[in-house]
Backbone bond lengths (Angstrom), bond angles and torsions (degrees), N, CA, C in turn:
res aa  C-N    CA-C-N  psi(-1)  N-CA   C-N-CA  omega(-1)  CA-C   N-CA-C  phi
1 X - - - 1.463 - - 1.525 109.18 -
2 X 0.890 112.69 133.76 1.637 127.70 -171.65 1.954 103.96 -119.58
3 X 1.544 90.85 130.34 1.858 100.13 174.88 1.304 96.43 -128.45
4 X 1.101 127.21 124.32 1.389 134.29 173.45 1.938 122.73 -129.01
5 X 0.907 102.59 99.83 1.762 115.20 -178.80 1.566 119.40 -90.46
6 X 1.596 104.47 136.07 1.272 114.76 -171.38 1.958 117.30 -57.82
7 X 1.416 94.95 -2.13 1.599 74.92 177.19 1.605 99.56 119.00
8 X 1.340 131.86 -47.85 1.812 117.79 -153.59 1.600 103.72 -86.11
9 X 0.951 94.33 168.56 1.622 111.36 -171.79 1.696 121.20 -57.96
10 X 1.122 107.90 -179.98 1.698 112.52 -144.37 1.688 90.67 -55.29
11 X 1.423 142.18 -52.07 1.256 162.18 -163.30 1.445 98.33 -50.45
12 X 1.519 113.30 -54.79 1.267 143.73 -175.56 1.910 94.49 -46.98
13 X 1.189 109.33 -68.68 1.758 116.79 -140.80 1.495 96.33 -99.18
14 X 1.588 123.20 -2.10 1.411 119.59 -158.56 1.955 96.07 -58.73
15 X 1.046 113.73 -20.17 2.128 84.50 -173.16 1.391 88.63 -122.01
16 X 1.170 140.70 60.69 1.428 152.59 98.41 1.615 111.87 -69.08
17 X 1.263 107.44 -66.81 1.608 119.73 -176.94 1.885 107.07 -51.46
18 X 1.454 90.64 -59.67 1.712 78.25 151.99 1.296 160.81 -28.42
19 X 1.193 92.59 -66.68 2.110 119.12 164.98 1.354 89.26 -67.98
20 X 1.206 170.06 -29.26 1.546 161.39 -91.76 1.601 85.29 -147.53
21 X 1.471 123.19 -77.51 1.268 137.15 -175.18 1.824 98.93 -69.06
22 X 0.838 114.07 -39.32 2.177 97.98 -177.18 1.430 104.69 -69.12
23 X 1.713 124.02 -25.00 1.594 125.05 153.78 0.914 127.85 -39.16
24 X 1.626 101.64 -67.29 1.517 118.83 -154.03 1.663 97.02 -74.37
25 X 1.183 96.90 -75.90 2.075 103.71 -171.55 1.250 97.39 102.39
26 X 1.104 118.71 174.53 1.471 132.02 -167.52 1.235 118.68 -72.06
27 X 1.467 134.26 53.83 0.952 149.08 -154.76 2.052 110.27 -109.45
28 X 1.146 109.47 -162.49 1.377 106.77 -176.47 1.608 99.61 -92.67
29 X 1.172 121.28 179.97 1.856 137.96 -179.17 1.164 84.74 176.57
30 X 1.710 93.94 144.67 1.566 129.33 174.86 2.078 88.47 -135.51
31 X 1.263 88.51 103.78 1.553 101.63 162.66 1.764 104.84 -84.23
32 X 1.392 112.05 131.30 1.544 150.60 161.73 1.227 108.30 -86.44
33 X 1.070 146.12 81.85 1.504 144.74 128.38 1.229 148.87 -45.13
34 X 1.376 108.93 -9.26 1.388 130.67 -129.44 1.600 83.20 -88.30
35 X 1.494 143.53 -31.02 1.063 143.30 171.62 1.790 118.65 -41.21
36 X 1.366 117.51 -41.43 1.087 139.54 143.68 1.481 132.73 -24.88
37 X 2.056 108.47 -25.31 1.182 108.10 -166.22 1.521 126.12 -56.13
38 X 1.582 141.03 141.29 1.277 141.34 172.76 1.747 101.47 73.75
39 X 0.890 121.87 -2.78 1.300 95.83 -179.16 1.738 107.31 -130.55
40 X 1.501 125.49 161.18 1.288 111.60 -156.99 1.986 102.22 -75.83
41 X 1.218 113.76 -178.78 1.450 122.22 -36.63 1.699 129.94 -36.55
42 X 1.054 91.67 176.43 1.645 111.15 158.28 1.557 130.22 -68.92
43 X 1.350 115.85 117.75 1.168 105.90 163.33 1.718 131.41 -27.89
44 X 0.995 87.18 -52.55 2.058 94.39 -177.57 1.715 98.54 -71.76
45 X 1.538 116.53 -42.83 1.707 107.04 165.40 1.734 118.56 -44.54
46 X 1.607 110.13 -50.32 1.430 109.14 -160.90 1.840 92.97 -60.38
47 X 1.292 113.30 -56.25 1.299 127.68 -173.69 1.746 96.07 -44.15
48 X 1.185 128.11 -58.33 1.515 115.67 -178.48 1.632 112.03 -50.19
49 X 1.259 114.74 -60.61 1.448 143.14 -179.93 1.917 102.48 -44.20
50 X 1.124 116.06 -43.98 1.734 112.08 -164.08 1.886 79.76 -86.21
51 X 0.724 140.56 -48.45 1.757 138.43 -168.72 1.771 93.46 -79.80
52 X 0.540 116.70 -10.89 1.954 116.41 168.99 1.342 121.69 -79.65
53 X 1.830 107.21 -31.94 1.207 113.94 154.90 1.329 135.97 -102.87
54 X 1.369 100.13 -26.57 2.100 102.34 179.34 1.472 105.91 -93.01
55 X 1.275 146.82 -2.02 1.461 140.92 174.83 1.227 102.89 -81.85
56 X 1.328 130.20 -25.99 1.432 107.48 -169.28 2.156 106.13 -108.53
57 X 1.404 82.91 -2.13 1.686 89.41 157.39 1.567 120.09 -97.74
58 X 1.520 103.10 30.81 1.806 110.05 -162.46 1.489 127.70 48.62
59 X 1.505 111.73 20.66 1.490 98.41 163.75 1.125 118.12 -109.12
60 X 1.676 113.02 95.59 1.735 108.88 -171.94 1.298 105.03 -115.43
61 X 1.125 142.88 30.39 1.264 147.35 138.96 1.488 129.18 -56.18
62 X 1.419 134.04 23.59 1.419 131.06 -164.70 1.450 123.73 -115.46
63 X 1.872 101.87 138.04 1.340 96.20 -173.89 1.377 103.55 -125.96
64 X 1.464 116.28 147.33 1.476 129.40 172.66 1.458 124.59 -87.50
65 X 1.187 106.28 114.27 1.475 97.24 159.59 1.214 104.64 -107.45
66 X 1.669 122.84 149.49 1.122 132.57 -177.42 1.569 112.39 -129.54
67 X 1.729 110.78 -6.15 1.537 121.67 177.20 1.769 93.48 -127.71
68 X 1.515 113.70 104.97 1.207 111.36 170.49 1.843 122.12 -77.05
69 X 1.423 116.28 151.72 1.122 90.63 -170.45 1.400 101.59 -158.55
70 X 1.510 119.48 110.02 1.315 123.68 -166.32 1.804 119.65 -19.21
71 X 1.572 102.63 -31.26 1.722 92.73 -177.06 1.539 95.04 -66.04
72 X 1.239 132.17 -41.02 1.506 128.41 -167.05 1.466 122.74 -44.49
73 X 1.498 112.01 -5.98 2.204 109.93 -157.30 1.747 69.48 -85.70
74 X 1.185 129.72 -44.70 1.944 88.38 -159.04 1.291 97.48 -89.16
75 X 1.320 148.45 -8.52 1.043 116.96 -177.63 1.719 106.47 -93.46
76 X 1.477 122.23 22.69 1.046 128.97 115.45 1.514 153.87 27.63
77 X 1.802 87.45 -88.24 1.128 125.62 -174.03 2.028 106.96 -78.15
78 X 1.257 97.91 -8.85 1.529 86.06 -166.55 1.810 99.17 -103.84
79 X 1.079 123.99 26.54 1.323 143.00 -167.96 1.918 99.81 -122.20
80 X 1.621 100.55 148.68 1.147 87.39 167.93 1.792 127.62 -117.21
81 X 1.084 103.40 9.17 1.779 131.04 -167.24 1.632 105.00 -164.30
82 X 1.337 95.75 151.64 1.784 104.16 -175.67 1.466 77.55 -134.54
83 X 1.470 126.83 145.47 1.551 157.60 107.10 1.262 139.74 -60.21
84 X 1.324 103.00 83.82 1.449 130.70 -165.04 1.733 101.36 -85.64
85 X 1.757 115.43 114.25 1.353 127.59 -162.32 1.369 98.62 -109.08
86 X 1.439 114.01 160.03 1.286 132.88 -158.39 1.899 116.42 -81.65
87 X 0.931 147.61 -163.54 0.957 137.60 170.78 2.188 111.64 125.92
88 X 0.687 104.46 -157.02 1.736 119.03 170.83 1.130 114.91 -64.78
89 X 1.538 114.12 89.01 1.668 113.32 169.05 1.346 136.65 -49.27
90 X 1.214 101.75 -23.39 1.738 108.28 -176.03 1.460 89.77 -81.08
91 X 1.371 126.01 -69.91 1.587 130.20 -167.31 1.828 109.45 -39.09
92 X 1.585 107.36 -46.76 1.577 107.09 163.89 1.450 131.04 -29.65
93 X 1.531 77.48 -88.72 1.710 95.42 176.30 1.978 98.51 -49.39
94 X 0.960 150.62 -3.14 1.363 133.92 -169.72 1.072 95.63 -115.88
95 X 1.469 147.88 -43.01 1.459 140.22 174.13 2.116 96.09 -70.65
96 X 0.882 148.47 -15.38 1.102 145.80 -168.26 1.194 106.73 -86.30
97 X 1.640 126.97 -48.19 1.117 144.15 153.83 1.715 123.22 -36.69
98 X 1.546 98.47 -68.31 1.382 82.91 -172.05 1.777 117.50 -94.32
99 X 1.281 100.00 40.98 1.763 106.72 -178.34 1.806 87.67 -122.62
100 X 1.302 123.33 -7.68 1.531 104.95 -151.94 1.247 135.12 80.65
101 X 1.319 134.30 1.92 1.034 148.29 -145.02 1.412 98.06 -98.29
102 X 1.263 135.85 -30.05 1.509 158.85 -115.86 2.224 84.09 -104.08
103 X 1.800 73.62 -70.12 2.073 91.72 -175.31 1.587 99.79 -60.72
104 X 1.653 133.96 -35.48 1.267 137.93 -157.28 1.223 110.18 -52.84
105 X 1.784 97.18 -52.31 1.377 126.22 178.91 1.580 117.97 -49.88
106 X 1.285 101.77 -52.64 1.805 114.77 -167.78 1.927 91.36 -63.25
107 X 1.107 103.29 -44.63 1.710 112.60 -160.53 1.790 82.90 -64.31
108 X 1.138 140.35 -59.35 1.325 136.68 -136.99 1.698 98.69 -80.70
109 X 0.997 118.81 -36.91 1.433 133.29 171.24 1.655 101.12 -62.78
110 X 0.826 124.98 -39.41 1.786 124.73 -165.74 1.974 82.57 -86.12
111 X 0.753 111.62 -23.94 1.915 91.96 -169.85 1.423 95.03 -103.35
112 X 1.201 131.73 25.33 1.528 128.34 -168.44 0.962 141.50 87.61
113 X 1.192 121.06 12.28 1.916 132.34 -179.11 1.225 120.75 -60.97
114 X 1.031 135.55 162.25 1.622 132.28 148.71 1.371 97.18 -107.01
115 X 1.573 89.56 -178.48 2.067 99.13 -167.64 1.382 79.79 168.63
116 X 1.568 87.74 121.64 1.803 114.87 -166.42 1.756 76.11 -110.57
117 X 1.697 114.09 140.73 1.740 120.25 148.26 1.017 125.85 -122.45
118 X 1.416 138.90 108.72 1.506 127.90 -178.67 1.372 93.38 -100.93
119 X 1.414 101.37 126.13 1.589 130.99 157.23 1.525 96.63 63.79
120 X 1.415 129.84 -131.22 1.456 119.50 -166.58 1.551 112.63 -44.16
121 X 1.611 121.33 -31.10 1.274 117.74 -171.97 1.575 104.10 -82.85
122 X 1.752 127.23 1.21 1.066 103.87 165.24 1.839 111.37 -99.41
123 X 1.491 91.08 -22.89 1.819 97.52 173.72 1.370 120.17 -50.35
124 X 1.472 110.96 -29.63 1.447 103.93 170.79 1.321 146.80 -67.04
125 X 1.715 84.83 -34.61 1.433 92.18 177.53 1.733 124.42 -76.00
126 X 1.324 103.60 23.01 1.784 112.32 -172.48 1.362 97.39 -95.84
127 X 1.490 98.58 -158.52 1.334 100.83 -171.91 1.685 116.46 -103.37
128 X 1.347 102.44 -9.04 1.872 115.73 171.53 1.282 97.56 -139.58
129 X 1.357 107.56 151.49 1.318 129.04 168.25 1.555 120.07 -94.07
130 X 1.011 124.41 -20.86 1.646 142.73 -167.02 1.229 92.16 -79.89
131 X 1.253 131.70 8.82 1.815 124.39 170.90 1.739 98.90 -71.04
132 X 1.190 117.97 -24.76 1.273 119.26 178.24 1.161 150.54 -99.57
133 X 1.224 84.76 10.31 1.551 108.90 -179.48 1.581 138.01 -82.95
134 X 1.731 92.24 10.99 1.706 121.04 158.63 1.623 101.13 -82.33
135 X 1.060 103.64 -47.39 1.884 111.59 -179.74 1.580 118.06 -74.12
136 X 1.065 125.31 -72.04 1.156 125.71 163.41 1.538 146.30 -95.78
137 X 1.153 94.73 155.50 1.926 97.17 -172.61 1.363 109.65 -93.27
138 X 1.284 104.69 136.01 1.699 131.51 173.52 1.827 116.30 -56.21
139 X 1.440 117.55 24.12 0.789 105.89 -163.53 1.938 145.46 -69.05
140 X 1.713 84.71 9.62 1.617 121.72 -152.75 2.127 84.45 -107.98
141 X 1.438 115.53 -8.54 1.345 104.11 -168.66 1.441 140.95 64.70
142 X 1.533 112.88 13.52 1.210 126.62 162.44 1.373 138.63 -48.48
143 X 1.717 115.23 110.18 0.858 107.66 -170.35 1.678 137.06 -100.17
144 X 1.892 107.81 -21.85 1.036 137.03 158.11 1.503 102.57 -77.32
145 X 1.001 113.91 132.24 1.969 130.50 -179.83 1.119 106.43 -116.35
146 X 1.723 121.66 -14.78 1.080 105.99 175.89 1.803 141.22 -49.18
147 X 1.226 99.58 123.45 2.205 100.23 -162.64 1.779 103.64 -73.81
148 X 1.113 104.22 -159.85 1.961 121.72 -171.94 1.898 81.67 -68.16
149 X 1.358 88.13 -44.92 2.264 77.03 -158.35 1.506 110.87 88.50
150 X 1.090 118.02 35.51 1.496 122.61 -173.86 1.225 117.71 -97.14
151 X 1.406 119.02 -9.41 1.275 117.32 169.32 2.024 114.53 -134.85
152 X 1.594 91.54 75.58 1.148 85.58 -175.62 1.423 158.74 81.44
153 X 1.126 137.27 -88.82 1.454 127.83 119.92 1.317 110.36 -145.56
154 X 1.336 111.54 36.89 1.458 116.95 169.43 1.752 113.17 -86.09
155 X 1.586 80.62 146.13 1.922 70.80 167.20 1.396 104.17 -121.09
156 X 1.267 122.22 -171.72 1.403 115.10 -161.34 1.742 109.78 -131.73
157 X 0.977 112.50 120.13 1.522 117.22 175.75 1.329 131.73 -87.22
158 X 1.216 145.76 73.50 1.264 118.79 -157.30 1.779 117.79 -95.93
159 X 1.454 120.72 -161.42 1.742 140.78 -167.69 1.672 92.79 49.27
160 X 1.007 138.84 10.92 1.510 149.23 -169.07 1.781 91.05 -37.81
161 X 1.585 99.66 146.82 1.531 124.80 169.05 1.642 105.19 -161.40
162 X 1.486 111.79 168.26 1.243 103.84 -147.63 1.977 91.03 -74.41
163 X 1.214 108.34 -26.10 1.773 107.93 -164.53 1.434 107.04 -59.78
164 X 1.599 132.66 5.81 1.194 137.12 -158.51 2.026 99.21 -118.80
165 X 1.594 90.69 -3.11 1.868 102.50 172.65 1.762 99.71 -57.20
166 X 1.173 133.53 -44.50 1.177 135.28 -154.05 1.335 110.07 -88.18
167 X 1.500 131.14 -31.69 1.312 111.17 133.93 1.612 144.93 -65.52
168 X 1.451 85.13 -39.82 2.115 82.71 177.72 1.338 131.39 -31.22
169 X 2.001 96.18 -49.57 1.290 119.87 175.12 1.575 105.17 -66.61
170 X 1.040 144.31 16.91 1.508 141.42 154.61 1.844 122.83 -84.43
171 X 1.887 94.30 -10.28 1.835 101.84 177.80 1.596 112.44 -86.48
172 X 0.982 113.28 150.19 1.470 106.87 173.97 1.776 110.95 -88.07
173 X 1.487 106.78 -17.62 1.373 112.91 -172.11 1.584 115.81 -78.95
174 X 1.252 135.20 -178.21 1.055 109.87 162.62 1.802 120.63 -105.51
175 X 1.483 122.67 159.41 1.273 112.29 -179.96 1.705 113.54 -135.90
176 X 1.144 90.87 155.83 1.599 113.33 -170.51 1.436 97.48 -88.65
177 X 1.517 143.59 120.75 2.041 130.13 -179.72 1.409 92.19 -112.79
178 X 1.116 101.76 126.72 1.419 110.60 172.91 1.599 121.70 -120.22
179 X 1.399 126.37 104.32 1.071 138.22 -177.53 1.549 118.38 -47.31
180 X 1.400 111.68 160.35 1.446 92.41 177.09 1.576 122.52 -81.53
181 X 1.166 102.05 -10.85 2.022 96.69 169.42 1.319 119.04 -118.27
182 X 1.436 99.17 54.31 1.615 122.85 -173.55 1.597 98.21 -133.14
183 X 1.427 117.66 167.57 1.238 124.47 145.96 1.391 105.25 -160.49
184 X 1.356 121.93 -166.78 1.421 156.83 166.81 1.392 123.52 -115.47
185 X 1.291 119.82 139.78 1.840 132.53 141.12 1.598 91.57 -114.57
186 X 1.502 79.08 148.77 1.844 113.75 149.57 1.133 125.20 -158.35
187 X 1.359 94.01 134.43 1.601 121.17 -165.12 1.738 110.14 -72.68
188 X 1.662 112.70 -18.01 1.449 103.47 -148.53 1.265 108.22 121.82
189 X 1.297 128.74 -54.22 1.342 120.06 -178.65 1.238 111.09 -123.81
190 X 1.572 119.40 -47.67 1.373 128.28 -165.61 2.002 106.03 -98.38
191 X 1.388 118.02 134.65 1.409 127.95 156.50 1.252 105.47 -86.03
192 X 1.530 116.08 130.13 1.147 120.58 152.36 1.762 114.00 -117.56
193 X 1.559 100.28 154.51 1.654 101.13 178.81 1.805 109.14 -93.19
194 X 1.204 100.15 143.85 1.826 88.87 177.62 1.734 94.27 -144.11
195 X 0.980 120.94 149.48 1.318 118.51 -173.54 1.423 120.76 130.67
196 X 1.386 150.94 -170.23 1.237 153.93 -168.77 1.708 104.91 -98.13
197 X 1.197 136.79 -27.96 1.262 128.32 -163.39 1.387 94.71 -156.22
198 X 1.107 124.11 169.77 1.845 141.25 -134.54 1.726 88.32 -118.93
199 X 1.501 107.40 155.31 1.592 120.56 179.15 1.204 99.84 -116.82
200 X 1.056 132.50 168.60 1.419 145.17 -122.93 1.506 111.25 -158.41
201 X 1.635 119.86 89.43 1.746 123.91 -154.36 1.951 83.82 -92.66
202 X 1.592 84.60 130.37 1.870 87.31 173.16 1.645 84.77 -125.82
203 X 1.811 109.89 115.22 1.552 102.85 167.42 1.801 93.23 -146.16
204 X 1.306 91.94 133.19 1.606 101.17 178.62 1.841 123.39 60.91
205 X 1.066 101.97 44.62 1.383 103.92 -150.41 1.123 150.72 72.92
206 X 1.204 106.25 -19.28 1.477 121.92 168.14 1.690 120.18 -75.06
207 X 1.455 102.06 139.43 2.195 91.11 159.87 1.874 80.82 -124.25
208 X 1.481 68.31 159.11 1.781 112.31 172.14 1.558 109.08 -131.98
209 X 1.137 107.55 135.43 1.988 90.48 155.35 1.352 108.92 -138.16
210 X 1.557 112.80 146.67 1.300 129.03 -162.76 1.719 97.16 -107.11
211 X 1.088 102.78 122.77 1.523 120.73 175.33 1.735 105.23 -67.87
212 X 1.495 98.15 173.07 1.561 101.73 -179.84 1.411 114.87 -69.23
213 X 1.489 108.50 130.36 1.681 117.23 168.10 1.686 93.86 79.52
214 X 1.504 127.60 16.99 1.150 114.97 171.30 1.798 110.03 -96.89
215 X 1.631 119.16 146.04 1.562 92.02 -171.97 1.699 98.38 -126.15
216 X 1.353 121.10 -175.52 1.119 142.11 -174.45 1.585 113.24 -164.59
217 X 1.556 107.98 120.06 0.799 140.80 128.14 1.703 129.40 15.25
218 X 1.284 148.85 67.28 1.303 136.12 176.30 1.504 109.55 -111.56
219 X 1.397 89.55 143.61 1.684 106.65 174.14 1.489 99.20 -70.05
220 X 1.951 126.41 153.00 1.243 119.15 155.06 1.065 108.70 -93.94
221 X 1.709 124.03 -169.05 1.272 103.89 -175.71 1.200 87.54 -123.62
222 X 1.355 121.54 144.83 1.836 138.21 179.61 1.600 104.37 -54.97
């Protein structure tokens, strides 16, 4: 199960974060920050900040890693949801990559995981990463953008507003825009919208936007 939020602040994402915790239950989380690296906040802030919001939705079981490290993909497995935090998409996806973390992820989702992404941590899990590349800088030199691919062959855009139509329409792929007081679940097959305002399907030229609690349908890809 996949929850993925457009990015805005705690006010912003509260009935994503919601639906997220009435899923999960008081179970384990391994918060990912690592997107975050060198730049503020603070590690020990994000760590205050992710328990500021999931303890008082009863998920107080959570641990941070903030130095990923190839021994970490199986111990993994003993977690039941990962919280994937916002920050520098290119730098993500590139520490994700070269720890393993990238395949860990895809594998942990196929045996039943959840994996919450706000903002770069939900951009990743699409099918391109270069949705972000109005927002963030490449400064890690990435040249493959290719994302997790977890939903299909969408990629994922997020802080989305309508003035950002005039780039989107520059992808050939298709993308999911997700506002910042919007989000997503997916089950595997079905998107649903959860959040204050509707996301915005750009495929083949076309947009659509799906209002709250409205869902759609995606093919996976074989």
């Amino acid at each position: 199960m996949l929850y993925l939020a457009g990015g805005g602040d705690d006010n912003d994402s509260v009935w994503i974060d919601k639906k997220f915790a009435q899923h999960f239950g008081g179970k384990r989380l391994v918060y990912l920050p690592i997107a975050m690296d060198g730049v503020s906040p603070t590690y020990e802030e994000c760590s205050v900040w992710i328990n500021s919001i999931f303890n008082p939705l009863g998920i107080r079981e959570i641990v941070m890693w903030d130095d990923l490290n190839p021994n970490f993909t199986a111990e993994l497995q003993t977690f039941d949801a990962v919280y994937i935090g916002g920050g520098n998409t290119y730098k993500l996806l590139d520490k994700l990559r070269k720890t393993g973390f990238d395949n860990a992820l895809k594998q942990f989702v196929i045996d039943g995981g959840t994996i919450y992404g706000g903002s770069a941590g939900a951009i990743v899990l699409g099918k391109d990463i270069s949705t972000c590349s109005a927002m963030d800088s490449n400064d890690v030199g990435l040249h493959d953008t290719s994302g997790l691919g977890l939903i299909g062959d969408y990629a994922i855009w997020c802080h989305y507003v309508e003035e950002h139509d005039r780039l989107i329409a520059s992808y050939e792929y298709p993308i999911l825009a997700i506002p910042e007081r919007s989000g997503i679940t997916f089950d595997g097959t079905v998107v649903c919208v959860v959040g204050f305002d509707g996301v915005t399907v750009f495929d083949s030229g076309h947009k659509k936007i799906l209002l709250p609690n409205e869902t759609m349908r995606v093919l996976q890809k074989n």
